[in-house]
matplotlib code that plots the C-alpha trace (Angstrom):
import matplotlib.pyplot as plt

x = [-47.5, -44.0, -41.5, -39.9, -43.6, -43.9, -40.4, -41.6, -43.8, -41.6, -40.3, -37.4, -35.1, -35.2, -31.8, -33.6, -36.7, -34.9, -37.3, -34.0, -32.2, -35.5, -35.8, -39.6, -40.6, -37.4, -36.9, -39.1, -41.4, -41.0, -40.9, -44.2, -42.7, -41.5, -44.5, -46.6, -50.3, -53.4, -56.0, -54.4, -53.8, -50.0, -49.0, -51.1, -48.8, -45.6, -42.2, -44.0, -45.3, -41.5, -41.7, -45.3, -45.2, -42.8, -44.5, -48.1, -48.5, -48.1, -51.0, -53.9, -55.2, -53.8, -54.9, -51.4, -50.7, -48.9, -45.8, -46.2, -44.2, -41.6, -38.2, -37.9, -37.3, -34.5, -33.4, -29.8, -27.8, -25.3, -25.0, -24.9, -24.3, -26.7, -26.7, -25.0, -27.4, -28.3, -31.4, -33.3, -36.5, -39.9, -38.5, -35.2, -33.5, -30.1, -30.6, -29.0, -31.2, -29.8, -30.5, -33.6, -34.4, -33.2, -35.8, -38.6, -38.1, -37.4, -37.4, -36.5, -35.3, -35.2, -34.5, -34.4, -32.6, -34.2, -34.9, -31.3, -31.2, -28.9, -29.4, -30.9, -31.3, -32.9, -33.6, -35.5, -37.0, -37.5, -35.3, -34.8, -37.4, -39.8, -43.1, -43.9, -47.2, -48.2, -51.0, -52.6, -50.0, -52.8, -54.7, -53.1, -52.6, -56.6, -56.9, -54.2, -56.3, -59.2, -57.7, -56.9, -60.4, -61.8, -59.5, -60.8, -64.2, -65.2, -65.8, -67.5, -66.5, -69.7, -71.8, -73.6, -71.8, -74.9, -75.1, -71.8, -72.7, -76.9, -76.3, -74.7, -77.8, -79.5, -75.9, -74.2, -72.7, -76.4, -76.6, -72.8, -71.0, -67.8, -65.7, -66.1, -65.1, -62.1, -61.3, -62.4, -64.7, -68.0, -69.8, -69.9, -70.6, -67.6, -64.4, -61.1, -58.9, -56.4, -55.9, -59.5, -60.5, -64.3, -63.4, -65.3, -61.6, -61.7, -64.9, -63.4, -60.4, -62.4, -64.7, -61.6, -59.7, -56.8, -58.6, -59.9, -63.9, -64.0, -67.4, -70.3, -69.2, -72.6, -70.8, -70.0, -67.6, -66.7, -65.7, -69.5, -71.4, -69.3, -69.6, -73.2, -74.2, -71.9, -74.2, -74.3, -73.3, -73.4, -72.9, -71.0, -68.7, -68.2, -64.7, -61.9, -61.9, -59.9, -61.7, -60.8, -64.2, -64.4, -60.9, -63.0, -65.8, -63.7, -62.1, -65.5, -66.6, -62.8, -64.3, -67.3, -66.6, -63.6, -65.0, -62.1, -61.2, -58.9, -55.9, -56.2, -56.9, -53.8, -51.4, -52.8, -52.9, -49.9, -47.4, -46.8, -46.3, -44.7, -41.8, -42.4, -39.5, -41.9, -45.6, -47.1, -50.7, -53.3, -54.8, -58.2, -61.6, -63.5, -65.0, -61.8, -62.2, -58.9, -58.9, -58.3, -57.8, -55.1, -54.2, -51.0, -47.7, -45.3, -41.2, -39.5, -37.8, -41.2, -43.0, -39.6, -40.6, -44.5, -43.2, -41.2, -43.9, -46.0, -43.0, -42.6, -46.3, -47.2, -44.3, -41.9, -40.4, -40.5, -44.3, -47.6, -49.0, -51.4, -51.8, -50.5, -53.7, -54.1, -50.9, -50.8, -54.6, -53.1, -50.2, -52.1, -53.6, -57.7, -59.0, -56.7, -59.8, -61.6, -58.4, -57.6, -59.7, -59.1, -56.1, -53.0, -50.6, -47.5, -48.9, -49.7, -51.4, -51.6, -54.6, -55.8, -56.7, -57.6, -56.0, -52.7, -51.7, -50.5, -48.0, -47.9, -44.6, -42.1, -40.9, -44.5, -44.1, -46.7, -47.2, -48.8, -48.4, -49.8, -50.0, -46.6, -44.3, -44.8, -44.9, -43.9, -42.5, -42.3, -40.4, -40.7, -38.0, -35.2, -36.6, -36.7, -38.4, -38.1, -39.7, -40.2, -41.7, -41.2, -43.2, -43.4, -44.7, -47.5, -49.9, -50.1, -47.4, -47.6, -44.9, -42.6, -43.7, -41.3, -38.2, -39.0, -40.8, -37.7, -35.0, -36.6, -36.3, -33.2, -32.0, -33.6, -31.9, -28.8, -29.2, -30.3, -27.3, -25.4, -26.3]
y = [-55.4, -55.8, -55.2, -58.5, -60.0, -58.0, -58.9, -62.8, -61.9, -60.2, -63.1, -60.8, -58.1, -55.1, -55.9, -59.4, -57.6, -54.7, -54.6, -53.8, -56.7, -58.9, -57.6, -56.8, -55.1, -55.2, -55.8, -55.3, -57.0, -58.4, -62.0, -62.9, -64.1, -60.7, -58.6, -56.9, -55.4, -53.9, -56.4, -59.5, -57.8, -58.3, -54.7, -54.9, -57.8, -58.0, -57.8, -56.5, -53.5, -52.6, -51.6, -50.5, -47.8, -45.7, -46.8, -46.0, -44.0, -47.6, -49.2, -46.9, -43.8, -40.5, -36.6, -34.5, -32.1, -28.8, -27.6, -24.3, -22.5, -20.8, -22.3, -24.9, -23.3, -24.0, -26.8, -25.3, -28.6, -29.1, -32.4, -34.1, -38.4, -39.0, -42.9, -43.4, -41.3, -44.3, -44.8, -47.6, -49.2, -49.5, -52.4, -52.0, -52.7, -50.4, -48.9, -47.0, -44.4, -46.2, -50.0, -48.2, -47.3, -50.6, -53.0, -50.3, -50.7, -47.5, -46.0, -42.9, -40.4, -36.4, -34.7, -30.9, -29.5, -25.9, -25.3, -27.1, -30.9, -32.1, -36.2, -37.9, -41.3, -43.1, -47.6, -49.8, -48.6, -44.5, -41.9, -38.0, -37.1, -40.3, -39.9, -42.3, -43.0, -40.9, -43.3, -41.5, -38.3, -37.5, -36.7, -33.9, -32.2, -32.4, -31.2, -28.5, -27.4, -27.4, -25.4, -22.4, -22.7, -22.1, -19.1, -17.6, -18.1, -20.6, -23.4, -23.2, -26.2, -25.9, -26.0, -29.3, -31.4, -31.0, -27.5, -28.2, -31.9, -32.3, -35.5, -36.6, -36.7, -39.7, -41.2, -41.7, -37.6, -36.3, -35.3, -35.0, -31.1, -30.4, -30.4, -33.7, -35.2, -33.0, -34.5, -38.1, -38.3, -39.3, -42.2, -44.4, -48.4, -48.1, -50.5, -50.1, -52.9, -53.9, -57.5, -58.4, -59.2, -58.4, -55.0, -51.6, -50.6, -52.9, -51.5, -47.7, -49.6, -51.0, -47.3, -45.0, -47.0, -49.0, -52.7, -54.3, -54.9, -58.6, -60.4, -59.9, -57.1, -55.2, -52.2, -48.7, -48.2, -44.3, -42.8, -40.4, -43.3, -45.5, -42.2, -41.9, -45.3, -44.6, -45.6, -44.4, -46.2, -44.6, -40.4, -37.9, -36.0, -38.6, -40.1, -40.3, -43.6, -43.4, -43.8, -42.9, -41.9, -38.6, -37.5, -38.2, -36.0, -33.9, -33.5, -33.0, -30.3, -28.6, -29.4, -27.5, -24.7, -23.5, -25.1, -26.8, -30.1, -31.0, -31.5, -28.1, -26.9, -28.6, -26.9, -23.2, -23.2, -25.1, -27.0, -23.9, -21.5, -23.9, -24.1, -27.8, -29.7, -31.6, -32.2, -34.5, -36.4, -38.0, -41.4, -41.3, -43.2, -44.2, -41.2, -39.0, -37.9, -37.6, -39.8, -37.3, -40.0, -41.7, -40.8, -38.9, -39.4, -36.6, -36.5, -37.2, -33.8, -31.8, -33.7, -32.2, -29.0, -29.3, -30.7, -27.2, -25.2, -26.3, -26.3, -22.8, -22.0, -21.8, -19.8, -21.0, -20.1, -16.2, -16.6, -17.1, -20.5, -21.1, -18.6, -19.0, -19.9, -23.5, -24.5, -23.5, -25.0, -28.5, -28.6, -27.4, -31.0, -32.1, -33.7, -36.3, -37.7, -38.5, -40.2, -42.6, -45.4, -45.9, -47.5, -46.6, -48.1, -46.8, -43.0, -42.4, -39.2, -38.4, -36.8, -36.2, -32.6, -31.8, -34.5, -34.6, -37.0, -34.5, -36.6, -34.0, -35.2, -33.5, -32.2, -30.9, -33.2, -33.8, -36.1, -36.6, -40.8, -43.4, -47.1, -49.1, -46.8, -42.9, -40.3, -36.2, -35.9, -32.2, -31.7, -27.9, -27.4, -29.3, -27.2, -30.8, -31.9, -36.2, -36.6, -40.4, -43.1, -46.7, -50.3, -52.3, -55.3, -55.2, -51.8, -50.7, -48.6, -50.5, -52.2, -48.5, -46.9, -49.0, -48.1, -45.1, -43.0, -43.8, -42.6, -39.4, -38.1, -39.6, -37.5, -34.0, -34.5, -35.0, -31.9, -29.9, -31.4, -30.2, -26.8]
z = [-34.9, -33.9, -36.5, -36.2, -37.1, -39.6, -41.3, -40.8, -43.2, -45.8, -48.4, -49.5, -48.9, -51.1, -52.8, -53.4, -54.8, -56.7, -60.3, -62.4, -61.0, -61.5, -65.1, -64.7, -67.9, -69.9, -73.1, -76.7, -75.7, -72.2, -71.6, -70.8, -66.8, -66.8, -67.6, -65.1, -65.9, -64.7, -66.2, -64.3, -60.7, -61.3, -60.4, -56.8, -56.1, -54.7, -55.7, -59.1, -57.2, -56.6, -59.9, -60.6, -57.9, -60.3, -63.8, -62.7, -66.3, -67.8, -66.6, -65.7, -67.4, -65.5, -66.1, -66.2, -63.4, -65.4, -63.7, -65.7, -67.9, -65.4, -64.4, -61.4, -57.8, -56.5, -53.9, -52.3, -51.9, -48.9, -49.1, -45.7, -45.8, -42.7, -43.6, -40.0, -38.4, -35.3, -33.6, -32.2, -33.4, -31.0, -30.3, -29.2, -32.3, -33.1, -36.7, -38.8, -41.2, -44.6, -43.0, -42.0, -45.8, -47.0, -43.9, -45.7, -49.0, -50.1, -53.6, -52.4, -49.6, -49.6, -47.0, -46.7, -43.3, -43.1, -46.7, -48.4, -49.9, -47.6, -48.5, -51.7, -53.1, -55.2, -55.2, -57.3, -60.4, -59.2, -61.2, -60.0, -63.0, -62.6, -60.8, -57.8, -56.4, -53.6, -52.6, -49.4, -49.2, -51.5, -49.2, -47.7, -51.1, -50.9, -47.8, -48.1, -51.2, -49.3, -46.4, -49.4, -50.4, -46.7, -46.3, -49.8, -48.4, -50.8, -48.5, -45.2, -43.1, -41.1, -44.0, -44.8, -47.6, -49.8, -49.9, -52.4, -53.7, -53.0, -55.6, -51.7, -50.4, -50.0, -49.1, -45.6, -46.4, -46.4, -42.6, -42.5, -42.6, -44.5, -41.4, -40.2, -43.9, -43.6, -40.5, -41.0, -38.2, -40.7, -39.4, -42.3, -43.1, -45.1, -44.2, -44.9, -44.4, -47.2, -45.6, -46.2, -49.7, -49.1, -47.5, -49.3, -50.2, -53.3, -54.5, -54.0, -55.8, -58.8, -58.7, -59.1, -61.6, -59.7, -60.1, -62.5, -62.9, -62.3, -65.0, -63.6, -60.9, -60.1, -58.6, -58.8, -61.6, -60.9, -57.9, -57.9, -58.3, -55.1, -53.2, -53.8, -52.5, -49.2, -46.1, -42.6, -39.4, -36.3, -35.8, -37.4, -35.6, -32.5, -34.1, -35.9, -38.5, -41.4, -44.7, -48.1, -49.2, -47.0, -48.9, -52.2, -50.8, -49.8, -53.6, -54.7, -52.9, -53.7, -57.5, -56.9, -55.3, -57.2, -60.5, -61.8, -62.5, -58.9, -61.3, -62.2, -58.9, -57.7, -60.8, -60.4, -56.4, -55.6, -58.6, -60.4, -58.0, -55.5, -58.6, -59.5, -61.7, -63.4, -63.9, -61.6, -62.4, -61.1, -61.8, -63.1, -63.3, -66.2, -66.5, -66.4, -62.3, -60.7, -57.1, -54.6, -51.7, -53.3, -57.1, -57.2, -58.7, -58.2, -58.2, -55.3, -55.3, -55.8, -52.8, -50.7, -52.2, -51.2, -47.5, -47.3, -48.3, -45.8, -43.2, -43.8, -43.1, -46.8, -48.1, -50.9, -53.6, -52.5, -52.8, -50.3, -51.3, -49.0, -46.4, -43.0, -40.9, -42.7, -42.1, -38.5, -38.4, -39.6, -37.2, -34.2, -34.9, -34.5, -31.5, -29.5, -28.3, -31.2, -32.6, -29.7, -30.4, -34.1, -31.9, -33.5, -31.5, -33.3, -33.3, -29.4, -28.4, -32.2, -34.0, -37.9, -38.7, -42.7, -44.0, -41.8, -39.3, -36.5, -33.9, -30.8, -29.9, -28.4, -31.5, -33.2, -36.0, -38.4, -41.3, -44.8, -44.7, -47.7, -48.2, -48.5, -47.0, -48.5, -46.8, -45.6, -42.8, -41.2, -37.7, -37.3, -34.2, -36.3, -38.9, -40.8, -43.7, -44.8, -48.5, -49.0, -51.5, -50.9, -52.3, -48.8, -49.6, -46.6, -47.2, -43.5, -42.2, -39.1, -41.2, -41.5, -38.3, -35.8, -37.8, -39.7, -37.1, -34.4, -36.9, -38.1, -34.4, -34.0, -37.2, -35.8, -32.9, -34.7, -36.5, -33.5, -31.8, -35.2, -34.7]

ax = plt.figure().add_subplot(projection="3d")
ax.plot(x, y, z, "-o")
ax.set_aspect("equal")
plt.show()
């Protein structure tokens, strides 16, 4: 999708859909035209979502993610304005980086340039301390997890998933190894397409807690259950299709083979250590499991910190977070084969590997990337590191990718160039 079809469909600007200039959900109460819930679908639509993104607390029940008892690490700040920083869009389009943050929506930008904040700001209704929806970057916090796991020895990626879950097995995961959820290549009935109402996202939606249950719904109403009732289409292991469920396996088997809850997981392994500013938490189902494809809300600032951890092979905060190899295993990338006909056309010659969308580009840049604009971005040879949560009104990032993707290059070249 060009970008100039996708801005056809776009009914506002982001200064026209800015939620504090809208008055969503101000005042004791709000007026009823200015209220946005979970029961009614209101905070799924947009411009409400502007706002919902950073209040997720308000309308679904979350699990907290501790930040520990020890101080906050520290950022170094050498504030840099790269709002001027030019580049031009896939399709030939001059931009510059903030008219690229205002075209996406953006509630916020971080960007570390080899380990110091050298650009931050905030839009819309997201605040320094507020948490934002990660949507899928989620995923890569699983898959990160998982990585430590494999190098403690507590996961074995060849092993079949129901040597950790056997509930898995009459499902579409009972012939499938731990591996090939990690790297999405499951073969599975399972859709994913947030333009079609009657796709299996909505039922994975109403399972893990972000939709309602309409009357009557005859579905899974927790994430095991959905999971459980997963079937098979075609082979494992022949290619790359992106589909929630195999992160939510994937947090399962994390779940049972470090027997924790994943919020937990996530706090001892990575927030703490890693020197969080606040807690983060995950949205929960109705039976208190955290959704490990999609369910995080962190801080703008400490998704910049987990980016630079991982940029720095694992190391922050004077500490080994996650050992070397499963950082270097992510950026090496998965299979490029596997990952060309899921047809990203924005992404050439990319592939997925635990979680991570790896670009191979000329740079080495690799991604954690969600719904509606967020997103980590790690270029390792401008020693670059772009933290970013946005509420695009269309979920795909085909949407972001034509102007985002051009301006993050254009910025490490700029601070190559810089020296």
């Amino acid at each position: 999708m060009s970008v100039a079809t996708a801005a056809s469909r776009q009914p506002q600007t982001a200064a026209e859909t800015d939620p504090q200039t809208l008055g969503w959900m101000q005042g004791f109460p709000p007026p009823q035209d200015k209220t946005i819930t979970f029961q009614d679908g209101s905070f799924r639509s947009f411009p409400e979502l502007r706002w919902a993104w950073s209040n997720v607390r308000q309308l679904v029940p979350t699990v907290n993610v501790w930040r520990g008892p020890g101080p906050a690490s520290v950022l170094p700040r050498e504030d840099h304005d790269i709002g001027a920083s030019a580049s031009v869009t896939m399709d030939g389009r001059p931009i510059t980086f903030a008219r690229m943050l205002e075209e996406t929506y953006a509630d916020g930008i971080a960007v570390l340039h080899r380990g110091r904040l050298i650009y931050e700001r905030y839009f819309g209704a997201l605040k320094p301390h507020k948490p934002h929806i990660a949507m899928s970057v989620t995923k890569s916090f699983t898959g990160t997890l998982a990585g430590i796991l494999v190098a403690e020895g507590k996961i074995d990626p060849q092993a079949p998933i129901i040597e950790y879950v056997p509930e898995l097995k009459a499902s579409a995961f009972g012939d499938a190894r731990v591996h090939e959820a990690m790297d999405m290549t499951t073969g599975l009935q399972y859709t994913e397409v947030y333009t079609d109402k009657n796709s299996d996202v909505w039922g994975l939606r109403r399972a893990n807690g972000m939709a309602p249950i309409p009357e009557g719904y005859q579905g899974a109403t927790t994430i095991f259950d959905f999971l459980c009732a997963q079937k098979k289409q075609g082979e494992h292991g022949k290619a790359f299709a992106y589909k929630t469920v195999n992160s939510d396996v994937l947090a399962w088997i994390c779940r049972r083979a470090s027997g924790m809850t994943l919020s937990d997981l996530l706090s001892e392994r990575i927030w703490t250590p890693m020197g969080a500013e606040e807690d983060a938490h995950y949205h929960v189902d109705r039976v208190g499991t955290e959704s490990g494809g999609g369910g995080l809300s962190t801080t703008l600032r400490d998704l910049a910190r987990f980016g630079e951890t991982i940029r720095n092979h694992g190391r922050f905060n004077g500490r080994q977070i996650a050992p070397a190899a499963v950082v270097e295993d992510i950026a090496r990338g998965g299979d490029v084969e596997k990952f060309k006909p899921a047809g990203y056309t924005t992404l050439p010659g990319a592939s997925y590997r635990n979680q991570w969308w790896v670009s191979h580009n000329a740079h080495g840049a690799y991604m954690a990337r969600g719904v509606h604009g967020q997103g980590i971005y790690i270029d390792p040879k401008a020693e670059l590191v772009i933290a970013r949560y946005a509420s695009h009104p269309m979920a795909g990032n085909a949407a972001n990718d034509p102007v985002t993707l051009p301006a993050y290059m254009a910025l490490a070249k700029d601070l190559i160039a810089g020296g």
